[in-house]
C-alpha positions in Angstrom: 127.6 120.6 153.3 126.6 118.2 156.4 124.0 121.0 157.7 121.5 119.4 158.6 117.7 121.2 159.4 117.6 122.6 162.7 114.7 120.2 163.7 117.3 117.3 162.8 115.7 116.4 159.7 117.7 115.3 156.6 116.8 116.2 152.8 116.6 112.9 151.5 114.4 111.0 149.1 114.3 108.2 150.8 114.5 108.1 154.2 115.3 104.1 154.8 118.3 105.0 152.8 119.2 107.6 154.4 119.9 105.6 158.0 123.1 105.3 159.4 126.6 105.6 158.3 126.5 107.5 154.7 123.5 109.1 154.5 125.2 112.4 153.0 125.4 110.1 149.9 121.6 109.7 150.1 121.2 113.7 150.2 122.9 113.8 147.5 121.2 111.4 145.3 118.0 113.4 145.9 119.9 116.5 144.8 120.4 114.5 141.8 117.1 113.7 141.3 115.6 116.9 141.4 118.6 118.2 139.0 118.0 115.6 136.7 114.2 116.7 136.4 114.9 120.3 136.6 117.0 119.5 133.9 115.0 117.6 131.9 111.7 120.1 132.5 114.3 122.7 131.3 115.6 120.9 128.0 111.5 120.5 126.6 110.6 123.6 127.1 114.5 125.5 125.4 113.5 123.4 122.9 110.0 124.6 122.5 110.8 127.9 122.7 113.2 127.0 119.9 110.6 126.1 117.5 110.1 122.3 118.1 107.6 121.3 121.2 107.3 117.1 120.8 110.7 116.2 121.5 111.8 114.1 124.9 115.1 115.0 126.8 116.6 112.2 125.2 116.1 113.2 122.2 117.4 116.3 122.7 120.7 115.4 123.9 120.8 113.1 121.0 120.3 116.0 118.7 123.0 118.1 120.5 125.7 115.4 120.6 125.1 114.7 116.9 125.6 118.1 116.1 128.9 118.4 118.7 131.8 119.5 116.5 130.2 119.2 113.2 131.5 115.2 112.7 129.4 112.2 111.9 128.7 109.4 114.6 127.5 106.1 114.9 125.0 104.8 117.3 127.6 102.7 119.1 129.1 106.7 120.2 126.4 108.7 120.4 125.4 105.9 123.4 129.5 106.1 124.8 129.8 109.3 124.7 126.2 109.9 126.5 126.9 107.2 128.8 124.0 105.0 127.9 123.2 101.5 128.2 120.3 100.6 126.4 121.0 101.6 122.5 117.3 100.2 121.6 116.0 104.2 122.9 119.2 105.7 121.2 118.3 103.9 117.6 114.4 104.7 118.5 114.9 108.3 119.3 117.4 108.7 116.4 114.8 107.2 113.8 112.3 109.8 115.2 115.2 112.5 114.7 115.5 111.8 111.6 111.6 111.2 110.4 111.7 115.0 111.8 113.9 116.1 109.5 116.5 117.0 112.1 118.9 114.7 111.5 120.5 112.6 108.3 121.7 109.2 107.9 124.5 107.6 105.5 125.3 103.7 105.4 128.5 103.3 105.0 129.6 99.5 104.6 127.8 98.2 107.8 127.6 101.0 109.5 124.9 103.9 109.8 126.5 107.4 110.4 124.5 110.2 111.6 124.5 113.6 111.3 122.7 116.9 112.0 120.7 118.5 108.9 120.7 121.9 108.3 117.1 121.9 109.8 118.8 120.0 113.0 122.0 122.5 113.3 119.4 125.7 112.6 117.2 124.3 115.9 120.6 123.3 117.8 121.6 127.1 117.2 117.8 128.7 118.0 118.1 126.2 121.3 121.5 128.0 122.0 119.9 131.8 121.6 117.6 130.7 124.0 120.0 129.1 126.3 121.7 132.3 126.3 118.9 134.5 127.1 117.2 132.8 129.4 119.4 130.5 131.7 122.8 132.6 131.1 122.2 135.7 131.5 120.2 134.9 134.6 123.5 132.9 136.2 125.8 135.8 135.4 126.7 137.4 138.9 125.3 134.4 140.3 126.8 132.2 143.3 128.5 130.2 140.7 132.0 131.2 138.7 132.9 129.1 135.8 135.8 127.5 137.6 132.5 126.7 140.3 130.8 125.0 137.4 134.1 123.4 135.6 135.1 121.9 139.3 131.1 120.6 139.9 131.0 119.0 136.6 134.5 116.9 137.3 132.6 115.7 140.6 130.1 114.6 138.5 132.0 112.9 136.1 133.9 111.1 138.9 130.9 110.5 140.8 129.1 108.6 137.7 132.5 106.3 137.9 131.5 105.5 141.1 127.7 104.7 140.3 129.1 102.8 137.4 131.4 100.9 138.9 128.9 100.3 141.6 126.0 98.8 138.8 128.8 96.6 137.5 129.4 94.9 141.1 125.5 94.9 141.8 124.9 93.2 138.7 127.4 90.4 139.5 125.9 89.4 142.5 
């Protein structure tokens, strides 16, 4: 892992934050960054090939965590469980979710409670064929095991601790 280029370089985003003691962490966060837009690049077009072309990551990963397990959620855990701040692009990509069709609303007291429609859980499942055929099947007898991927995405999760924990301190100062 602290390979570096055989000309001495580092793979790093930015390379005044890559100076001096911990730039590893800086190679990582570019690894993140190109993840996160492989990712993202990946998500649009799944979904287009899915049937539905004008939706944003976000959007997506709403959808799919409204349809996890089939139960009804509020906008206050859709943004916990998704680990976002900013519930103004949550509610704004929910409305648009549900002016699509792909999602349903029911006020219950105070509260809004969302859902997937049967449109929204038919796309989650087309996105899931396509999933399947073309990012599965080409990982299988890949460098990666499951226990690979299970053990990357607790870094991950510990890792955005860390960054969290890290905003919360920069914000106090």
């Amino acid at each position: 892992m602290s390979e570096q280029k055989p000309d001495g370089r580092r793979i790093v985003s930015s390379r005044h934050l890559a100076d001096g003691e911990g730039w590893e962490l800086s190679e990582l966060e570019f690894g993140l960054i190109i993840a996160f837009n492989a990712f993202s690049r990946w998500m649009t077009r799944c979904m287009a090939a899915s049937g539905h072309s004008d939706l944003s990551p976000l959007e997506i990963l709403i959808l799919h965590n409204t349809n996890h397990r089939n139960r009804d959620k509020r906008l206050s855990d859709i943004c916990f469980l998704l680990n976002i701040e900013d519930t103004h692009t949550v509610n704004y990509a929910l409305r648009k979710l549900v002016k699509a069709g792909l999602i349903e609303t029911e006020k219950r007291g105070k509260e809004v409670f969302y859902r997937t429609s049967p449109d929204g859980a038919a796309l989650c499942q087309a996105y899931r064929d396509v999933r399947r055929q073309c990012l599965l099947e080409g990982m299988s007898g890949g460098d990666l095991s499951g226990e690979d991927l299970r053990q990357l995405a607790r870094v991950l999760r510990g890792l955005s601790g860390q960054y969290d924990q890290a905003s919360r301190a920069a914000a106090s100062l």
